[in-house]
C-alpha positions, 0 to 999 in steps of 0.5 A: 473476491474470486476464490483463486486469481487465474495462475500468475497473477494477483487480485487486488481489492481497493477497500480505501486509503492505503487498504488493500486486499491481495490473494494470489493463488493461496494466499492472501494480504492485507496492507495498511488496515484503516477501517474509521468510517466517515467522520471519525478521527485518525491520530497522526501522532504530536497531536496532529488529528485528521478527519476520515471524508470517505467510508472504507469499501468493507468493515474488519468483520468482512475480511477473509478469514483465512488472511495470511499477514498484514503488510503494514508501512508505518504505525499512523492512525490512518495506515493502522488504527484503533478498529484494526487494532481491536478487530484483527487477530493478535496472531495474525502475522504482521510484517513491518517496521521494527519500530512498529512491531515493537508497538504492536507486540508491546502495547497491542498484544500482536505476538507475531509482528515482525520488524523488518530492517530496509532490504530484509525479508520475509517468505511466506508460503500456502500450499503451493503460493509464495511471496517474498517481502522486502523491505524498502527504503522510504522517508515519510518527512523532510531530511532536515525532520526525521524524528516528527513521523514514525519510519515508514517502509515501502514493501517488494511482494515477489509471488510465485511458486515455492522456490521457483523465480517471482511471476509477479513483482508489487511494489508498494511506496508506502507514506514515502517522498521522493528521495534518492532511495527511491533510485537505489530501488530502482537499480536493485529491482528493476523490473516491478510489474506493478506499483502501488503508489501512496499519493495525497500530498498529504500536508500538516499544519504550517505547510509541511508535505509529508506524502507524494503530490502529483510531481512527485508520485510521476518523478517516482514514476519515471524513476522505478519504470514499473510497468503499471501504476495503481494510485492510492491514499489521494483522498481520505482525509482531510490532510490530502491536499493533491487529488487523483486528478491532479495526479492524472494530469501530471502524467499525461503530461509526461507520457506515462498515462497509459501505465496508470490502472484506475481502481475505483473504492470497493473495485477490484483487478486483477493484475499478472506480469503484462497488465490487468487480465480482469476487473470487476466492480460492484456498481458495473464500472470496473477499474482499467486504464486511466486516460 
């Protein structure tokens, strides 16, 4: 990643799964660190294990140092897991669920883990860079079964100057369905310059989707009217049933491809109000819109 993203925008490292590496101006995120390599195994909880298909673009012990917080949607050994847990540093900020944090405090050591109830939230500040997070509503299972996963919260990251108004909205879904939350975001934030969609499908023993598939992640599309869309979280183990291509299709059916931004494993862009500004790869192939 470059030192400093241009003024007003974010530069967005897809590292795999739901893991994202995100500096804008000072400051610098991480959201859902899952670092298992390929082979390996991610508890899911009640005994459900999923295999990882695909290595993360880096390990834990290539990460910046001067992270700021993680932003973590829901304690699943695919979103956090037993390397994160060993590799980052328990004072290291994270912001998430109260449940999670409870966790992470408790079990894990990380002493400043802070829960976050649905519509609370944080600021953080470095030098002259802020971020506003919010937590959002999300549901990662059926109605009728709420207690089978652990809550799971989507995140708003407002950036921009200490005090001044957000110069960039993200929006990231987290392990949500689609659910009548889903419009009551839309109605309180309704102008997102970009969201991270978590796609997969992802579907547990007996059928049971627990994961956006294709419909649903262009429903959440059509509903938050983001101005571009980052998919992620489509193909990392085995549990994920609807791929990206799906997904592709599904949008350029309804008209909305032109939103979509591909962003390769490993690749990065760099995204301000309007759209991309930059990408950039380690193979020659940067990331751009998906048509």
């Amino acid at each position: 990643m470059s030192p400093v993203p241009p003024p007003g925008a974010a530069e967005i490292r897809f590292i795999g799964n739901a893991t994202l590496l995100i500096r804008y101006g000072s400051l610098t995120l991480l959201t859902d660190p899952n670092f298992l390599h390929r082979g390996q195994y991610a508890y899911l909880g009640k005994g459900l294990v999923s295999r990882r298909l695909a290595d993360p673009a880096v390990t834990v012990r290539d990460l910046p140092a001067d992270l700021d917080a993680v932003v973590l949607s829901h304690l699943h050994g695919d979103h956090w897991d037993r390397v994160a847990r060993r590799g980052l540093d328990r004072s290291l900020p994270v912001l998430t669920t109260p449940h999670a944090s409870r966790r992470l405090q408790g079990l894990h050591g990380f002493s400043r883990a802070t829960g976050l109830p649905t519509w609370h939230e944080h600021v953080l500040l470095r030098d002259r860079s802020q971020v506003r997070i919010t937590a959002l509503p999300g549901r990662h299972t059926p109605g009728k079964l709420p207690g089978l996963l652990p809550p799971v919260m989507g995140s708003l990251l407002e950036f921009g100057d200490p005090g001044g108004p957000p110069r960039l909205r993200l929006h990231i879904t987290g392990d949500t369905l689609m659910f009548p939350g889903v419009h009551e975001i839309a109605r309180r934030f309704p102008d997102v310059h970009l969201a991270v969609v978590h796609l997969g499908g992802t579907t547990l023993p007996g059928g049971l989707v627990v994961t956006m598939d294709a419909r649903q992640g262009a429903d959440l599309v059509e509903a938050l009217r983001p101005r571009h869309v980052l998919p992620v979280h489509y193909d990392d183990y085995t549990v994920m049933r609807s791929p990206l291509s799906d997904f592709l299709r599904e949008a350029g059916r309804r008209g909305i491809a032109s939103r979509v931004l591909r962003c390769a494993r490993g690749d990065t862009v760099t995204v301000d109000a309007n759209g991309p500004v930059a990408a950039g790869t380690g193979d020659g192939h940067g990331p751009g819109p998906a048509v």
